[in-house]
N, C-alpha and C positions, 0 to 999 in steps of 0.2 A: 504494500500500500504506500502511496507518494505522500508524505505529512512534509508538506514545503509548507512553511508559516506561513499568513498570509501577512504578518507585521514582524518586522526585527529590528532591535536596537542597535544600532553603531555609535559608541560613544555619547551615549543620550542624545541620540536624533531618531525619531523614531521612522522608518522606509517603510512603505507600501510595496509589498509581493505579488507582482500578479503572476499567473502562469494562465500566458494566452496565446494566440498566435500571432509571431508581432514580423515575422519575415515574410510578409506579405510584397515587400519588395524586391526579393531575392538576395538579400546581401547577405545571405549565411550566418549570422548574429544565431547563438545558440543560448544567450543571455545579454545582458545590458542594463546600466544604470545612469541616472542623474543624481548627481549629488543636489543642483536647482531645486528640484522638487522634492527628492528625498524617496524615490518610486526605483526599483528593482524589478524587469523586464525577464520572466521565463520561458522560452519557447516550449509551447505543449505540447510539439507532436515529436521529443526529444525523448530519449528512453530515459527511466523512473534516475539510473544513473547521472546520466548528463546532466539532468536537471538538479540536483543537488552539488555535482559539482560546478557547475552554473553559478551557483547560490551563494557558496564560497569563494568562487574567482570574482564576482562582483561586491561580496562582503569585504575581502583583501583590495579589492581595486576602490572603495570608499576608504578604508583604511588608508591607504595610497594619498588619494586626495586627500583627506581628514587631516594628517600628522604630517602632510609634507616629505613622504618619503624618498620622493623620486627614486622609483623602483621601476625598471620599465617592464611591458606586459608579458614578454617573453618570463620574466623572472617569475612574475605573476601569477603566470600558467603553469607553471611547475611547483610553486609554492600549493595552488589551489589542488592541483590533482594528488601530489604526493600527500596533503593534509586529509584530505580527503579518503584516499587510503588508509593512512593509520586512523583513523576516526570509524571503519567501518570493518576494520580487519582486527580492530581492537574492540568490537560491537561496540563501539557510542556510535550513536542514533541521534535523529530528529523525532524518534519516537514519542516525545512530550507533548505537553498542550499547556496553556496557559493554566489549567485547573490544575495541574500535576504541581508535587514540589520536585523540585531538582536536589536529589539525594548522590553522594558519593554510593559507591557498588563496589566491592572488591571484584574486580576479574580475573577467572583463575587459568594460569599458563597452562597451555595444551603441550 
C-alpha cells in the first residue's frame, strides 16, 4: 500500500503532497517541488517505489534550498536513492499517520 503523506514538515514549513499526474507535458519529471508555494509534485503513474523515493529526492532538494547547501542534483540523487535504501532495507517505513505516535523499535539483525 502507497502511504505518501499528503502534508510534510521541512524545517517548520509545512508542503503540500500531491501524487497526481503532473507530466502531462512530456518532460519526464518523476517528482518536483517549489519551495514559492511550499507544494511537492508526485507523479502517479510511477511504481509505489519511485514514488517514495521521489518524496525524499525532493525533501533533500528543499533541504538544498532551505540551508543553503549548494549541493548539486546529481549528489542529490544519490543521497535520495541510497537513503532510501537503508530506510526500507532497514524496515523504516512511511507506515504512520498523523494519529500514530512515533515510537523507537529495536530491529533485530538477520
Amino acid at each position: 500500500m502507497n502511504k505518501i503523506p499528503n502534508k510534510i514538515n521541512i524545517l517548520g514549513r509545512q508542503f503540500t503532497v500531491s501524487v497526481r499526474n503532473r507530466d502531462r507535458d512530456g518532460t519526464g519529471e518523476l517528482a518536483s517541488a517549489r519551495y514559492a508555494t511550499q507544494e511537492i509534485w508526485i507523479e502517479e503513474d510511477s511504481h509505489v517505489q519511485v514514488q517514495q523515493e521521489g518524496l525524499i529526492h525532493e525533501t533533500l532538494e528543499m533541504l538544498n534550498t532551505m540551508c543553503e547547501l549548494n549541493i548539486d542534483h546529481e549528489k542529490i540523487s544519490i543521497l535520495g536513492v541510497t537513503l532510501y535504501q537503508v530506510l526500507t532495507e532497514n524496515k523504516l517505513s512511511f507506515e504512520y499517520t498523523e494519529n500514530d505516535s512515533v515510537k523507537g523499535e529495536e530491529i533485530e539483525n538477520e
